[in-house]
N, C-alpha and C positions, 0 to 999 in steps of 0.2 A: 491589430491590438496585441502588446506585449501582457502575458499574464503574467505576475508576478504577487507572490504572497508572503506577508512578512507575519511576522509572532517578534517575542521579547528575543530571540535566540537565532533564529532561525529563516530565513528564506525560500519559499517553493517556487516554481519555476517548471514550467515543461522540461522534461529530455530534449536533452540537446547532443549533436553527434560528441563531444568531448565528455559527454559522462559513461560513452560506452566503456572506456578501460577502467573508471573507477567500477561502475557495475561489476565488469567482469571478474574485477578483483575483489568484489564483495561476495561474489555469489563462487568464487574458489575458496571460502571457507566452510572449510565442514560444518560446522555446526549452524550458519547458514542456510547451505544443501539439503542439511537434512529434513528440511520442514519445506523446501521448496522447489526440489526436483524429484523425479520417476522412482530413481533408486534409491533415494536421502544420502544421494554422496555428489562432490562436487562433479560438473558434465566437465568435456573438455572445450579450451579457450574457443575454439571454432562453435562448439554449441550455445556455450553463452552471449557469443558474440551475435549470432541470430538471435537468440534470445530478447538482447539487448534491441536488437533492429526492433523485431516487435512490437517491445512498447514503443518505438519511435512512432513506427507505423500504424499505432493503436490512435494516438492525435491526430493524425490524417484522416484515417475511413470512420471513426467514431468523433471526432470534435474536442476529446477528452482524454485523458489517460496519467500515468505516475507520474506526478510532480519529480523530478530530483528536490533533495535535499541539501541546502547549501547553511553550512555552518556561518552564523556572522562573523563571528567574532577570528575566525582564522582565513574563512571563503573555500574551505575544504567541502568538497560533494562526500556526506558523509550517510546517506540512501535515498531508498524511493517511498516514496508516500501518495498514495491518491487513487482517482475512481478507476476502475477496470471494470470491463464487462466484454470481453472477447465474445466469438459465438457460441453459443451454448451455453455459456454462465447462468444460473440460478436468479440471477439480480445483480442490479450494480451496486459491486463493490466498492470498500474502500480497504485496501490493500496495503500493507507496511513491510516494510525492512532496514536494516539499519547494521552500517558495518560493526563487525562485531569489539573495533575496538571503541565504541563511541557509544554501544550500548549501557546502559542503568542510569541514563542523563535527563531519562523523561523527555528525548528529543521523539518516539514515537507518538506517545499519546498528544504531543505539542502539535505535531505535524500535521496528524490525522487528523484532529479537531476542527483546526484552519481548513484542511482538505474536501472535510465533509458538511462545513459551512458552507466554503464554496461550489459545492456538489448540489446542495439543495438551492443556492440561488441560483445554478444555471438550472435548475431542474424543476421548478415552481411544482407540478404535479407530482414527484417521487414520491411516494408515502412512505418509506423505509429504506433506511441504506443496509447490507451486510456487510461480512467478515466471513470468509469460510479460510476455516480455521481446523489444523489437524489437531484431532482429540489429546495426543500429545504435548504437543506444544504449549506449557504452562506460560512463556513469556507472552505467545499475543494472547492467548486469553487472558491474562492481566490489562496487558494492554487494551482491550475489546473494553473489559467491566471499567476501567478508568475514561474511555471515550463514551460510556451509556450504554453499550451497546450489553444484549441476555444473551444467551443460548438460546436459542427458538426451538428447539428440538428437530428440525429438519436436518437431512443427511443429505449432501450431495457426492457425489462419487463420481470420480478423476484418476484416471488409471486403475493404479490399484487399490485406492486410498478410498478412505470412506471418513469424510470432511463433516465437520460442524458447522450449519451456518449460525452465526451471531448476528443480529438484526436489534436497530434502534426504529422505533415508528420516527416520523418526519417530526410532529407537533409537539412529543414527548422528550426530543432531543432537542427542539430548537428551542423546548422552554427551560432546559438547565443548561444549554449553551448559547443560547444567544442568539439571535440574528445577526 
């Protein structure tokens, strides 16, 4: 079964091998980096490029993982949206990025919504999706409070970093977004 998910704008779709060089070309911008690697600067093409394997590899061993983001109206893969939950995660996520020339277009919060729709219909039992989210980062926490999602006050910590998680309960989200 092909997954595929549409919005007014927008198409998600599993990762597939041809969106490793758009990835990698997303995650070589700095201001990207810096909210989503070790040292907030961009890794080199060989790191991202595993990187990228990853989430490929994340829909294999998990069933699940970052939707690419595919622009309608041009068919440009313009980021990644959707659940993550590697080993050790706090909770399954719902995780966003988006290159930075295509950001302020409300293509995240569009994505993630669809994303995390379809996160609780595969998930019947999930009682809460998060967002770990660096305290910094004022765009997804915008983002976060525009999908439903609070601040929980829990802190999870990833290297160096000591992370916000953002959590929407299950029944509290699917009653202002829908089923």
């Amino acid at each position: 079964m092909t997954i595929r998910i549409e919005t007014d704008r927008l198409i998600l779709r599993p990762m597939e091998p041809q969106d490793v060089e758009p990835h990698i070309d997303m995650m070589q911008d700095p201001e990207t980096a810096k909210f989503l690697s070790p040292d907030q600067k961009p890794k080199s093409r060989s790191d991202d490029w595993r990187a990228a394997a990853t989430l490929l590899g994340h829909w294999q061993i998990r069933g699940f993982g970052f939707f690419s983001v595919i622009e309608k109206e041009t068919g440009e893969w313009v980021g990644r949206v959707g659940p993550w939950m590697p080993h050790g995660w706090p909770g399954l996520e719902c995780g966003w990025s988006i290159c930075s020339d295509r950001r302020g277009k409300g293509y995240a919060p569009e994505a993630a919504i669809a994303a995390i729709r379809w996160t609780f219909d595969q998930f019947p039992k999930l009682s809460r999706i998060i967002s770990v989210i660096d305290p910094k980062n004022a765009g997804s926490q915008a983002v976060a409070r525009k999908i439903g999602e609070e601040n929980s006050g829990e802190i999870f910590e990833l290297w160096d970093f000591r992370l916000e998680i953002w959590a929407a309960g299950r029944e509290e989200w699917l009653a202002k977004f829908g089923a």
